[in-house]
KOLZAKOL-312513 format. One line per field, with one value per residue: residue number from 1; z negated, x, y of N, C-alpha, C in turn. Coordinates in steps of 0.001 Angstrom, whole numbers, m for minus. Each point is the difference from the previous one (the first is absolute). Last residue first. Layout:
% KOLZAKOL-312513
seti = c(NUM, ...);
nZ = c(Z, ...);
nX = c(X, ...);
nY = c(Y, ...);
caZ = c(Z, ...);
caX = c(X, ...);
caY = c(Y, ...);
cZ = c(Z, ...);
cX = c(X, ...);
cY = c(Y, ...);
This chain:
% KOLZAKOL-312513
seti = c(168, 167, 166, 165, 164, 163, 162, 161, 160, 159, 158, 157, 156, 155, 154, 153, 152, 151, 150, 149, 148, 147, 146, 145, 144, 143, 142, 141, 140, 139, 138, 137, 136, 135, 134, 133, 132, 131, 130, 129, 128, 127, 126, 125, 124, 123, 122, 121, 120, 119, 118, 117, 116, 115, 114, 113, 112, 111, 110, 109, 108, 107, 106, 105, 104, 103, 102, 101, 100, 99, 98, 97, 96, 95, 94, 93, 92, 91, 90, 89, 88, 87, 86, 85, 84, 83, 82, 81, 80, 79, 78, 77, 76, 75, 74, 73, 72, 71, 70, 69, 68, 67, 66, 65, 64, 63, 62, 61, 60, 59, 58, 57, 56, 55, 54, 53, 52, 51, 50, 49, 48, 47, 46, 45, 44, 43, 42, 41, 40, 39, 38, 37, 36, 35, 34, 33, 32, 31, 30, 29, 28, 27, 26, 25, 24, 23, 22, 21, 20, 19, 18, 17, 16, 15, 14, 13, 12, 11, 10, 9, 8, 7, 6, 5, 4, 3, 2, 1);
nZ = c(3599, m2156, m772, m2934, m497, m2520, m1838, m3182, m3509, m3741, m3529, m2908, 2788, 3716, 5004, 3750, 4404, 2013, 3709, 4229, 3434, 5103, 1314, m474, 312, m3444, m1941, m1151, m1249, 209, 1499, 3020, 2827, 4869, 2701, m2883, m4453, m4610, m4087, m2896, m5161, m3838, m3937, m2789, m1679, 1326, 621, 1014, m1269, 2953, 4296, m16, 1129, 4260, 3251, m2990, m4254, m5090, m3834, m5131, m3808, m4753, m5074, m3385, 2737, 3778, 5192, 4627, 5163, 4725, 5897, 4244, 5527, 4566, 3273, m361, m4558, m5375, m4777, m5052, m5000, m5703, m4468, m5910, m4694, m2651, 2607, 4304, 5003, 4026, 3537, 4545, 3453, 4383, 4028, 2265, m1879, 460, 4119, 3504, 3476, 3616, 2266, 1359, m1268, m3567, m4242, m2104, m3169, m3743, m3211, m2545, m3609, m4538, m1121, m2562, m4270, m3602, m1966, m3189, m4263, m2536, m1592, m4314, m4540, m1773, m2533, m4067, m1256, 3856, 3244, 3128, 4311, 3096, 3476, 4347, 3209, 2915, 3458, 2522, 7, 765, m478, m3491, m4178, m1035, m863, m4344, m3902, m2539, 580, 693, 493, m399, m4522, m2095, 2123, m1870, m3207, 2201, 4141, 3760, 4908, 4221, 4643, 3450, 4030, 3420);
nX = c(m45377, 5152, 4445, 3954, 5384, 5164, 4979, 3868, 4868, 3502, 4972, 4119, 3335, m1394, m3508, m4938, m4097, m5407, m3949, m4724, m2713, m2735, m4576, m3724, m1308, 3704, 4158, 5099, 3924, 4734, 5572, 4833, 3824, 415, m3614, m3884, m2864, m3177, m3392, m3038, 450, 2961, m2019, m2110, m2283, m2059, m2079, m1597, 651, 3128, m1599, m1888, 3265, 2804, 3368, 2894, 2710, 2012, 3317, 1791, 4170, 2359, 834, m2310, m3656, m3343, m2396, m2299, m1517, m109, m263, 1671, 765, 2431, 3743, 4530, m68, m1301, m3497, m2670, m3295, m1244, 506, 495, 1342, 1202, m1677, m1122, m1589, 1149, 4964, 3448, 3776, 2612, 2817, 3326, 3696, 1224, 929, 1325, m2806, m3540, m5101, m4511, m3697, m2909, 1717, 3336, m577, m1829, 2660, 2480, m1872, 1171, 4262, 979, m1513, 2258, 3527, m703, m506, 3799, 2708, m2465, 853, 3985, 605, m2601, m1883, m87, 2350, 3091, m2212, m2382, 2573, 1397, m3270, 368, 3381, m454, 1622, 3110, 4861, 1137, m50, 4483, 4779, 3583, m1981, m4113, m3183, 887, m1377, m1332, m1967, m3719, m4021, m2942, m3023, m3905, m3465, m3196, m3808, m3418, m3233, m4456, m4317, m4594);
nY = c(2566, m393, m2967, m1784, m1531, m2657, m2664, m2659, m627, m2018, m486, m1077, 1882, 2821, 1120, 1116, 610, 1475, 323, 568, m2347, m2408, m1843, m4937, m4660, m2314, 2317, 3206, 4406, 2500, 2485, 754, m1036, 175, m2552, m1385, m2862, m2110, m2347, m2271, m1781, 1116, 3144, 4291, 4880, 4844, 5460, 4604, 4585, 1622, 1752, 3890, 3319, m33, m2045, m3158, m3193, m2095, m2046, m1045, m1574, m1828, m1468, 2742, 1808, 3158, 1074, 2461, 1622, 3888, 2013, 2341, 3011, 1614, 2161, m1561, m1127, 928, m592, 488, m1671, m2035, m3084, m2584, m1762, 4081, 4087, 3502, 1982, 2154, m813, m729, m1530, m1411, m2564, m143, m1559, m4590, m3399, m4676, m2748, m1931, 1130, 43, 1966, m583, m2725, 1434, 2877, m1413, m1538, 3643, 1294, m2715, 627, 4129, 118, m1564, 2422, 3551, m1708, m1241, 3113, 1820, m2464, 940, 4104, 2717, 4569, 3174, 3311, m1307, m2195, 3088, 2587, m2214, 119, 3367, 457, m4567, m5804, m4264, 772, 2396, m2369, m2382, 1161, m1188, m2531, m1572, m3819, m5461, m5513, m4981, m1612, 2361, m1260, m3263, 1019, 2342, m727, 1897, 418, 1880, 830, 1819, 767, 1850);
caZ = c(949, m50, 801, 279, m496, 1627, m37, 1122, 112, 1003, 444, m578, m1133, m295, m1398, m905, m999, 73, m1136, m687, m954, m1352, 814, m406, 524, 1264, m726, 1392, m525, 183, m791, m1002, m1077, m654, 831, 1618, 675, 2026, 284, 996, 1030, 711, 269, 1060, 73, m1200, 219, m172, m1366, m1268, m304, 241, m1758, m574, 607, 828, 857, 1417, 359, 1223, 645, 1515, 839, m687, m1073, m621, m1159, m837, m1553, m850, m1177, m32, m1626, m403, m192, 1183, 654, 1426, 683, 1894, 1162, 1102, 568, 1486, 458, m941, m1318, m1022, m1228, m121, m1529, m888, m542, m985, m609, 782, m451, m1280, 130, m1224, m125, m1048, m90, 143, 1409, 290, 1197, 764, 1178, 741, 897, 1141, 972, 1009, 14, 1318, 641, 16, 924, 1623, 427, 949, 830, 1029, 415, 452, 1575, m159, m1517, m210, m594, m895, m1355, m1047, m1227, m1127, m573, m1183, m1004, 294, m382, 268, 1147, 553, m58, 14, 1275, 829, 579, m210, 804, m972, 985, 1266, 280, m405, 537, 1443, m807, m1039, m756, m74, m1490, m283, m1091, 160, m1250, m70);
caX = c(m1002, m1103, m915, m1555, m1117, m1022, m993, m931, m1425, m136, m1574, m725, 227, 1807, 575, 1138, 953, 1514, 275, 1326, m854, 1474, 902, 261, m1070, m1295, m862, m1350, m722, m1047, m1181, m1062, 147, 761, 1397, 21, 1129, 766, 709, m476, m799, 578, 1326, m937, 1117, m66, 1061, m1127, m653, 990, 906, m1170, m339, m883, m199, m759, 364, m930, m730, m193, m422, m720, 1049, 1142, 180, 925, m201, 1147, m104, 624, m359, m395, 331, m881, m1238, 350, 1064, 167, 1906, 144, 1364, m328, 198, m418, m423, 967, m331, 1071, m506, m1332, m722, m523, m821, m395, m1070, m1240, 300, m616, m677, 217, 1185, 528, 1418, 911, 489, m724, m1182, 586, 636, m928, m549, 688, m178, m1347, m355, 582, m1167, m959, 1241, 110, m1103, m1125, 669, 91, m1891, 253, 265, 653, 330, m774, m742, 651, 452, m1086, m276, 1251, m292, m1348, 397, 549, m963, m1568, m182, 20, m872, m1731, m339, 0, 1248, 729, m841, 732, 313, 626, 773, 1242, 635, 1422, 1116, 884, 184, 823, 426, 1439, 267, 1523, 619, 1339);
caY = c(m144, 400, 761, m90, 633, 326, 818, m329, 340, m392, 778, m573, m619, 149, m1073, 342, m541, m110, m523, 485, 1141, 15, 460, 1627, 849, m555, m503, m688, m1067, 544, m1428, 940, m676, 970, m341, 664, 1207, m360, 1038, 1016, m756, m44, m1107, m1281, m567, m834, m837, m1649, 48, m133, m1357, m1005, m469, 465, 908, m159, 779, 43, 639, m753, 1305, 146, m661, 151, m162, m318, m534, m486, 221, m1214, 362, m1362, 34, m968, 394, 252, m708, 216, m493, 256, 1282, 10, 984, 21, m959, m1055, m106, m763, m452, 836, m154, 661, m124, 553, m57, 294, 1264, 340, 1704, 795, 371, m748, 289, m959, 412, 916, m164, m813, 832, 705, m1191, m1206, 912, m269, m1160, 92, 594, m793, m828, 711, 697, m1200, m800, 607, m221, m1527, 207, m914, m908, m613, 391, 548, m964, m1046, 762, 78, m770, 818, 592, 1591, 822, m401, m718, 786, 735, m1114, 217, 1434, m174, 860, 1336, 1341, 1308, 549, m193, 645, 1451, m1186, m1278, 734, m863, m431, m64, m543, 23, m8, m211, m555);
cZ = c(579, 632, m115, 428, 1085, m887, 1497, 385, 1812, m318, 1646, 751, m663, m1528, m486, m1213, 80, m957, m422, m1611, m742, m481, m955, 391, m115, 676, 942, m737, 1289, m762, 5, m436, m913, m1678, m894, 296, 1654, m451, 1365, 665, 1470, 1082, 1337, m585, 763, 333, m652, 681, 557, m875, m898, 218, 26, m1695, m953, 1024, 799, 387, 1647, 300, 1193, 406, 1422, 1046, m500, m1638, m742, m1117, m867, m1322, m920, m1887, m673, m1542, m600, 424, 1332, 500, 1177, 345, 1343, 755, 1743, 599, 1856, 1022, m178, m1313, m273, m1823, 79, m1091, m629, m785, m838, m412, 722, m436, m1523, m372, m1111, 191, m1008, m261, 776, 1698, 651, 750, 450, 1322, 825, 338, 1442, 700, 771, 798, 1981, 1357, 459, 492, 1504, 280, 876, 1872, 1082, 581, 532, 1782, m24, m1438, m658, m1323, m1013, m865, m1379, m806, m1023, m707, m909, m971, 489, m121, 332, 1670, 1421, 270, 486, 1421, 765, 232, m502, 441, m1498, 445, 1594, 287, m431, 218, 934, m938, m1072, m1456, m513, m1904, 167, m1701, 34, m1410);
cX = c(m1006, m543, m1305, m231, m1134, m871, m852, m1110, m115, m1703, m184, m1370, m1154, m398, 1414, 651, 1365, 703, 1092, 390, 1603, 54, 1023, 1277, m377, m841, m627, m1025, m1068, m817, m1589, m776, m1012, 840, 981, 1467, m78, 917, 986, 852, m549, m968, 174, 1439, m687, 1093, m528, 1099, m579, m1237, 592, 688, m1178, m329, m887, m342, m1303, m104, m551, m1055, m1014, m457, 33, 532, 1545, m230, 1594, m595, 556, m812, 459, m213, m645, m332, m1416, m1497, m927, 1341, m674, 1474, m347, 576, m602, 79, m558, 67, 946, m480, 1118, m488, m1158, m971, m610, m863, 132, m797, m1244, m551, 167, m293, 560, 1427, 206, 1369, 638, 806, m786, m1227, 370, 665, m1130, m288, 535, m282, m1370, m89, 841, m1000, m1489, 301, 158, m1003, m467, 1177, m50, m1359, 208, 209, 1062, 154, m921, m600, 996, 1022, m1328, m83, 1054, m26, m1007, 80, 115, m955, m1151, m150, m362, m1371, m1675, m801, 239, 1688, 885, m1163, 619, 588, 740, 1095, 1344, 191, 855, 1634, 1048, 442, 1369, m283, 1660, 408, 1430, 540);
cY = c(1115, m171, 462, 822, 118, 1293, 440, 854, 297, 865, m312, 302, m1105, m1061, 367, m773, 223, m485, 629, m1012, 252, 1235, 390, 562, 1076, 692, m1169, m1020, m803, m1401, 914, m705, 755, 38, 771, m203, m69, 1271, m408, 923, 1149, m904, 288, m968, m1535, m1282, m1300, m865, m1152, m753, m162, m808, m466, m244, 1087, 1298, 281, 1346, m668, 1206, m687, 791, m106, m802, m610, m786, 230, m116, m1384, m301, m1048, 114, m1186, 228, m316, 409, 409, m876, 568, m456, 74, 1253, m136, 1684, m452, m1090, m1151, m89, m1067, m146, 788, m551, 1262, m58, 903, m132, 809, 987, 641, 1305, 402, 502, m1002, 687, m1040, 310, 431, m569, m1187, 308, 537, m441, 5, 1162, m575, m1033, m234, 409, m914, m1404, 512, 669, m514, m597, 1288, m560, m2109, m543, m1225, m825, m793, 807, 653, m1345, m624, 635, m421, m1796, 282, 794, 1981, 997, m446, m522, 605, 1091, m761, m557, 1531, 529, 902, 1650, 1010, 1074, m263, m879, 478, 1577, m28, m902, 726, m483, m347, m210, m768, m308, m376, 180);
């Protein structure tokens, strides 16, 4: 199961104030308010937790079907941070869900997954193939092949599609 979000840094600054009173404290727990307060440049830490929390979501959703505002249920934790990419854990309600994150000057796009062996045979796809369930959980359907987890994501300028290759 997979899960990604990407976010569009340019349309971010101009939607969301992150630094409004109460923005922090309403999405994020207290160890993850401390990574962005502690962080060279807390605005990229933001998206980063706000990314991982995100696709870690589409996992838990598809996993339980719930569909709920949870921000503060998800936790993230940071394993590897560099300029350009990071990889994490998000728990939620016992589930833990592994991350790994591209960053660059104009995007954040992380993937989400049950297992890290799914993180390393992702691969980006379109929109050919693609059904939804009753629930609205998209999935890719092929010819003569069994519907193969998908997920998509789009803010701003950025739209990514992402499946992955089942080890034989």
């Amino acid at each position: 199961m997979i899960g990604n979000d990407v976010i569009d840094l340019q349309q971010s600054r101009l939607e969301s104030n992150w630094q409004r009173k109460g923005f922090l404290e309403k999405l994020f727990t207290d160890e993850e308010q401390q990574l962005i307060e502690e962080h060279h440049d807390p605005e990229i830490m933001v998206w980063l937790l706000w990314s991982m929390k995100e696709a870690a979501y589409k996992v838990y959703n598809r996993q339980t079907k719930i569909r709920e505002y949870i921000p503060k249920k998800l936790a993230c934790s940071i394993m590897t941070l560099y300029e350009f990419q990071a990889q994490g854990l998000v728990t939620c309600n016992g589930n833990t869900y592994y991350t790994k994150t591209q960053i660059t000057p104009e995007s954040i796009h992380t993937i989400a997954g049950v297992g890290m062996e799914i993180l390393d045979n992702i691969k980006e796809t379109d929109r050919k193939g693609i059904i939804k369930n009753e629930t609205g959980i998209p999935y890719l359907a092929a010819i003569g092949a069994e519907l193969q987890d998908i997920s998509i994501s789009h803010h701003g300028r950025f739209e990514r599609i992402v499946t992955f290759t089942k080890k034989k």
